[in-house]
C-alpha positions in Angstrom: -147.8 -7.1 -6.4 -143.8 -6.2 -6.8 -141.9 -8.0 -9.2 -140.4 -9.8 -6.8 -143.4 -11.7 -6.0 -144.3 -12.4 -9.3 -141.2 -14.3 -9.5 -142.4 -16.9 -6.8 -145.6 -17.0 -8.4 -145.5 -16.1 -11.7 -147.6 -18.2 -14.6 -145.4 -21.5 -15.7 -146.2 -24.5 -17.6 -147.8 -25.8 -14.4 -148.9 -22.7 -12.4 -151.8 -20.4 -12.7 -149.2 -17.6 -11.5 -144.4 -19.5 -8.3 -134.4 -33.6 3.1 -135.0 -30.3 5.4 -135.4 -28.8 8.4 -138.5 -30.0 10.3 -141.8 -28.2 9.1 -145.2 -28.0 10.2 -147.4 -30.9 9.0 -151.2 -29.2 10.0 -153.3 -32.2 8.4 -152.1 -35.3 10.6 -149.1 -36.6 8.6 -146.0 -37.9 10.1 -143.0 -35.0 10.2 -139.8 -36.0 10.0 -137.5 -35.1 13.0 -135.1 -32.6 12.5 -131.7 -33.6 13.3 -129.1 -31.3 15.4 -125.5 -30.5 14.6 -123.1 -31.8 17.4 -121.3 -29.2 17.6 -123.1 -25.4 17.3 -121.8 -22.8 14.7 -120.6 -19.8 15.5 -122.6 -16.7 14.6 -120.7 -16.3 11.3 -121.3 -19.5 10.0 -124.8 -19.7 10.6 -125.3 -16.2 9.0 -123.8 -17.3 5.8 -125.5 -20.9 6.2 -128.2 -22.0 3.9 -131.8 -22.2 5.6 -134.7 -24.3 4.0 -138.1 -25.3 6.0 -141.1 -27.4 5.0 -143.8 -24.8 4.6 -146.4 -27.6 5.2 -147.2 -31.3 3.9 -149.8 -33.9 3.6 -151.8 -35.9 1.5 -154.6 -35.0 -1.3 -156.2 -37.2 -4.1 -153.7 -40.1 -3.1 -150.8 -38.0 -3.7 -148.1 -36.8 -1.0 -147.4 -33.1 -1.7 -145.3 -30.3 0.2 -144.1 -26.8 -0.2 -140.7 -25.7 0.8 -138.7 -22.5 1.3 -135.2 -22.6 0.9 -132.9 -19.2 1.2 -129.2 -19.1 0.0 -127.1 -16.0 1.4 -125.4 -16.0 -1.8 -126.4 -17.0 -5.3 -125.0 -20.4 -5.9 -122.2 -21.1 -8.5 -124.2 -23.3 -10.8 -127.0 -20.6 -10.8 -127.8 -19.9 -14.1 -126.8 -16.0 -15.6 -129.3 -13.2 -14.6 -129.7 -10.0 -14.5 -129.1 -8.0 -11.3 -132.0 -6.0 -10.9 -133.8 -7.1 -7.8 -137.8 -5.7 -5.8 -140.0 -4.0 -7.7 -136.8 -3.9 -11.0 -136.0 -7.1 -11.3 -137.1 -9.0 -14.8 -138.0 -12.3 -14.4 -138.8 -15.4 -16.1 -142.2 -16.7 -16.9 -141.0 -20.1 -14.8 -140.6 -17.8 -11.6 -136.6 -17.8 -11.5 -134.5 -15.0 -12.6 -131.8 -17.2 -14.4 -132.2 -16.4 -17.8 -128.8 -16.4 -19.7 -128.9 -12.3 -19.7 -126.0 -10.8 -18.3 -123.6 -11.5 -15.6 -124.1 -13.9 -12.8 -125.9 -11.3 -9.8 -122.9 -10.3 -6.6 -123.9 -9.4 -3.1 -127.5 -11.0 -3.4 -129.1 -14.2 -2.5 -131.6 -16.4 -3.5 -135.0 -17.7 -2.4 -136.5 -21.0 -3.8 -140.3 -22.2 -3.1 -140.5 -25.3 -4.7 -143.8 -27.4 -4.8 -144.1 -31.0 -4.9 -147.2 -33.3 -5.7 -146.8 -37.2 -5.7 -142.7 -36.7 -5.6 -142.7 -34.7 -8.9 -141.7 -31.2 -8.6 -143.8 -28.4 -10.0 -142.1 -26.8 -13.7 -139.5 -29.4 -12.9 -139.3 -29.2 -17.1 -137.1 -25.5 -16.0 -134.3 -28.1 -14.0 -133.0 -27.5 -10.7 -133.7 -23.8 -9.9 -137.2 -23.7 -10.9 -139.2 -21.5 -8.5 -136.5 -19.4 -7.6 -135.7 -16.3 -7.7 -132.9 -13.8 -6.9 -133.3 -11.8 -4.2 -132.1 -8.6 -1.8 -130.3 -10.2 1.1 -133.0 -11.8 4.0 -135.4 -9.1 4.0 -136.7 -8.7 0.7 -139.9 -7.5 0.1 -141.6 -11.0 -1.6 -145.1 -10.8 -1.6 -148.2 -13.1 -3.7 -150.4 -16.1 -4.1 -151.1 -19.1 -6.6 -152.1 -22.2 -7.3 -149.6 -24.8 -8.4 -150.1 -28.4 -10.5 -148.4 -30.5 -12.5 -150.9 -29.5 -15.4 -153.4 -27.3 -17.3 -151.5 -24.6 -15.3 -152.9 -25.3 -12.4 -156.7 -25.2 -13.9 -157.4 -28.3 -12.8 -156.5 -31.8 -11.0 -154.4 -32.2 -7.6 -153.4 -28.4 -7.0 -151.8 -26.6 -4.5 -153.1 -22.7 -3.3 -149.4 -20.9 -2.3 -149.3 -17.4 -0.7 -146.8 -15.3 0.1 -148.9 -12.8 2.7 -148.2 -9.6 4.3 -146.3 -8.9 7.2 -148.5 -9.2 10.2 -150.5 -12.6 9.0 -151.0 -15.4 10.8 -153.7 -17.9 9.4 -155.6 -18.0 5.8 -158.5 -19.4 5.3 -159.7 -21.6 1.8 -163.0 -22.1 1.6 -165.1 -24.4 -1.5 -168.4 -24.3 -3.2 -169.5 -26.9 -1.4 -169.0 -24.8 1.8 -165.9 -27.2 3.4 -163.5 -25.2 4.9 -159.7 -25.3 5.1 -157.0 -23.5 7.5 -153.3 -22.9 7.3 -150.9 -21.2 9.5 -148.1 -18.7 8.0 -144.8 -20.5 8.5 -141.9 -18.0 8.6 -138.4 -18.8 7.4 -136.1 -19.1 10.5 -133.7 -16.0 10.0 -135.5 -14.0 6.8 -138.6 -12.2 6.7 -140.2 -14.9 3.9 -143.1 -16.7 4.7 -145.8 -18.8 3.2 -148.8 -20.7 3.9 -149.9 -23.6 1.5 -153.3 -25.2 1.0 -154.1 -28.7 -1.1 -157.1 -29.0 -3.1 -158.4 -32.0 -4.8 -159.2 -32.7 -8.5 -162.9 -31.1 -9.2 -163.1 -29.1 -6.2 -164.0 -25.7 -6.9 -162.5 -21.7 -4.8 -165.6 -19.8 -3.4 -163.0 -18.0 -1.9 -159.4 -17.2 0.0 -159.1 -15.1 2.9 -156.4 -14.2 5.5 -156.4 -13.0 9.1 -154.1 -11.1 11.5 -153.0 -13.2 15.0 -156.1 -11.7 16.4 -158.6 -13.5 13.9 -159.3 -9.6 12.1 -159.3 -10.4 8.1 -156.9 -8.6 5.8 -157.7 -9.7 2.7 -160.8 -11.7 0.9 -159.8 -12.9 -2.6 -163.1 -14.5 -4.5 -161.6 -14.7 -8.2 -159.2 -17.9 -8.0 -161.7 -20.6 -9.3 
């Protein structure tokens, strides 16, 4: 796992590890519509254009949760200080961002945020506005990992969230319990970058047998028994 994967996912104060455009629902709640500009940009603008897509979204123990990506072309202004290094060199924080007061403000890169929410409270929220983000090498960074996310016991216990950030070439993973119930999610990619996800809810007490994910013709890539 690069560096710049532990920076999505990377152990916080509420992580075992790290109004949009429309995004998949895949568990039968509403999604809100998407709304269209009147008039369409020109290829410039929507290069330089910030992107952001609901990964997925639903409901679990009573509580509405979602996961969203949201890439800046450039690193924002009131992005805190960081250091440059970016892939497999960059140092992150233990709250899965890269501001960290070190050094000058990062030129010529962007920025990736995966933020997590459960009953309208944002995961690490305690780290303010840029929790879960993370600077990054243009659209095409190589961003790759997997964790569970709650809003406590870092994310040992109560309503949690399983995040991955798969490989290339994955379409579906697969969580599956103890008690033999099965759950599915689709890989959502960010329109215009390379980054993708696919997020899975579990409910207070249930317990990971196990996490697997499979190519667009159902082969598995990976089996991963040591979450729970």
């Amino acid at each position: 796992m690069s560096a710049a994967a532990g920076a999505l996912m990377a152990a916080v104060t509420t992580a075992v590890v790290l109004p949009l455009l429309a995004g998949p629902s895949q568990d039968g709640s509403p999604t809100p519509a998407a709304s269209s500009p009147s008039v369409s940009p020109g290829p410039d603008a929507s290069k330089a254009a910030e992107r952001s897509r609901v990964i997925r979204s639903g409901s679990i123990d009573g509580k509405k949760w979602s996961v969203t990506l949201t890439f800046y072309p450039e690193v924002p202004d009131d992005f805190p200080s960081s250091d440059t290094n970016v892939g497999a060199e960059g140092d992150r924080d233990a709250d899965g961002g890269s501001g960290s007061g070190r050094g000058p403000r990062p030129e010529e890169l962007s920025l990736l945020c995966q933020r997590v929410f459960i009953g309208g409270v944002q995961v690490d929220h305690q780290a303010g506005h840029w929790a879960g983000c993370s600077v990054v090498d243009g659209d095409d960074d190589f961003v790759q990992g997997a964790g569970l996310r709650s809003l406590s016991d870092k994310g040992a216990s109560g309503t949690r969230i399983f995040v991955g950030n798969p490989a290339s070439g994955t379409a579906t993973a697969r969580l599956t319990l103890d008690n033999g119930s099965v759950r599915t999610a689709r890989v959502v990619t960010l329109p215009g970058t390379s980054y993708r996800a696919f997020a899975l809810p579990i409910a207070d007490g249930e317990t990971i047998a196990s996490v697997d994910t499979f190519d667009g013709q159902g082969d598995r890539l990976t089996h991963e028994t040591y979450w729970d």
